[in-house]
C-alpha positions, 0 to 999 in steps of 0.5 A: 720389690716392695721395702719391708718397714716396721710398723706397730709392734715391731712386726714387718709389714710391706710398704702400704699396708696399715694395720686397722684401728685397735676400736674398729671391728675386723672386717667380716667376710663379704657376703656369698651368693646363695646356692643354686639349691637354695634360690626359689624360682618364682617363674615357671619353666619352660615345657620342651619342645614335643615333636608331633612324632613324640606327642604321637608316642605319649597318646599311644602308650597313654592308652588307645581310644575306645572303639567305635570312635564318635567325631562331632561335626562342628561346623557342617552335616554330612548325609548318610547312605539313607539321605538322613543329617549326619552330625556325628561320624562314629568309626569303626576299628580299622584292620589291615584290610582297609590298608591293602586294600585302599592303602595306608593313609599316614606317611612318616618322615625321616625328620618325624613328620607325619604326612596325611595322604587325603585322598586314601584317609578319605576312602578309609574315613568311608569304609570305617564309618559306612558314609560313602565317599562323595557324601565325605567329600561335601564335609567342612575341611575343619571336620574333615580334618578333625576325623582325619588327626583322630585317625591317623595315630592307627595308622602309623608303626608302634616304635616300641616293637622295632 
């Protein structure tokens, strides 16, 4: 154990410590660090990570689209069942004929992801915009595809219901 000694005052004080200098101000409190509620953050957060399963969800309670839907065609012109330059496909609502007859063209998977079967989108882009499928079939895969991502949320289960 340390040895007590008498220091100024007649006060016991343990070996070492020496009292501060009488002209000297006392040692003020080191300063603390700001709260977090008080740090302004000047660097945006980042979004969450949305599943494509999720966006779906977002877009669906934001309100369905309008029929008949209006695609343009960017990149190429399709024929019509009159041999006339199609630039637009405009669809159709689809209903639940247009599922037991040719099919459903979306699949959900156990993980969210969502599959597109082509061959059945493309007999449903058919029969919902009235262009027979081989004149579909010559479409630019980037249009194709643009129709195909419009559609596909019609297709698949409203999970509020379950």
């Amino acid at each position: 154990m340390p040895e007590l000694t008498r220091g100024n005052g007649g006060t016991r004080q343990r070996e070492g410590f020496v009292p501060p200098p009488i002209d000297q101000p006392p040692l003020s409190a080191p300063p603390q660090a700001p709260l977090p509620s008080q740090i302004k953050s000047e660097a945006p957060k980042p979004e969450p990570v949305v599943s494509e399963a999720d966006q779906l969800r977002k877009e669906i309670a934001e309100g369905a689209d309008t029929w008949p839907i209006t695609v343009q065609l960017l990149y190429r012109s399709v024929r019509n069942d009159k041999g006339d330059e199609v630039w637009s496909l405009t669809f159709r609502e689809p209903r639940a004929a247009e599922i037991n007859r040719i099919g459903n063209p979306t699949r959900m998977l156990w993980d969210g992801e969502i599959i597109i079967e082509e061959r059945k989108m493309t007999y449903i882009m058919a029969a919902l915009s009235g262009i027979l499928p081989p004149m579909l079939e010559a479409m630019d895969p980037r249009d194709w595809n643009s129709c195909a991502y419009r559609l596909r949320k019609f297709f698949l289960p409203d999970l509020r219901a379950w």
